[in-house]
N, C-alpha and C positions, 0 to 999 in steps of 0.2 A: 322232766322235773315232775316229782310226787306232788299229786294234790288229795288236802284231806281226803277224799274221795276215796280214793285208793287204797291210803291206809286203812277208813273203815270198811273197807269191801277185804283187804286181805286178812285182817283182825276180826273179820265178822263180827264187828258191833258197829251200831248206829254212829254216824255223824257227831249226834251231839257227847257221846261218850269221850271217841276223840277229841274232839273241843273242851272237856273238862281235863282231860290230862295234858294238852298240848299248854293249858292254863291254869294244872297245880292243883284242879278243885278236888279236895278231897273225899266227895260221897262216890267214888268210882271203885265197883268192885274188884279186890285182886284179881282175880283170873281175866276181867277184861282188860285193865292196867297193864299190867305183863303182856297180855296181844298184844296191846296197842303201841306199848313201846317196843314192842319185837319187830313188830308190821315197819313203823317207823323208823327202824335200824333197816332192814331188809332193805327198806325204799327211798333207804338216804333221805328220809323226807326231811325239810327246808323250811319252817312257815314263813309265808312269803310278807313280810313286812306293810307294802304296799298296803296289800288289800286290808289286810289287820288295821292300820290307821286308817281308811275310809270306813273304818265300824267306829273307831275310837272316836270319841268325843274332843280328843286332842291329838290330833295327826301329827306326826314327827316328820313331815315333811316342806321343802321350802319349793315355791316357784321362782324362778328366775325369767325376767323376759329383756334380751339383749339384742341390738340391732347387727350386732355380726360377730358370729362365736368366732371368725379366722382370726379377728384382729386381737393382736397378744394382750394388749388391756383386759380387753373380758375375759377373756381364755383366761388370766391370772386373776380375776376376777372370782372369778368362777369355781376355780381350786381353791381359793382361799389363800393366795398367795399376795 
């Protein structure tokens, strides 16, 4: 799996470059735009959700803590069933 990283090492531009276009901002020069979404194609890169909501201010994620995922209650619980 591609991590930013990658992309701006293959793109040869900075971290925060990528960061501006994986997020739409538009002060990003053309010629590094086009790297980076090239790099990014290339690298099938993924941003990885997780780690994006431990930055955000409102994480999109839920805990769950269940005494036995085998037993079918929580198992359907758990799906959303």
């Amino acid at each position: 799996m591609a991590t930013i990283r990658d992309v701006a090492k293959l793109a040869d531009v900075s971290l925060g470059t990528v960061s501006k276009v994986i997020n739409g901002v538009d002060s990003v020069r053309p010629n590094s735009l086009s790297a980076s979404a090239a790099a990014m194609q290339a690298l099938d890169y993924q941003p990885n959700h997780v780690a994006r909501s431990l930055k955000s201010v409102e994480p999109k994620t839920i805990g769950v803590l269940v005494s036995d995922v085998v037993q079918p209650f929580f198992a359907g619980v758990m799906r959303g069933h």
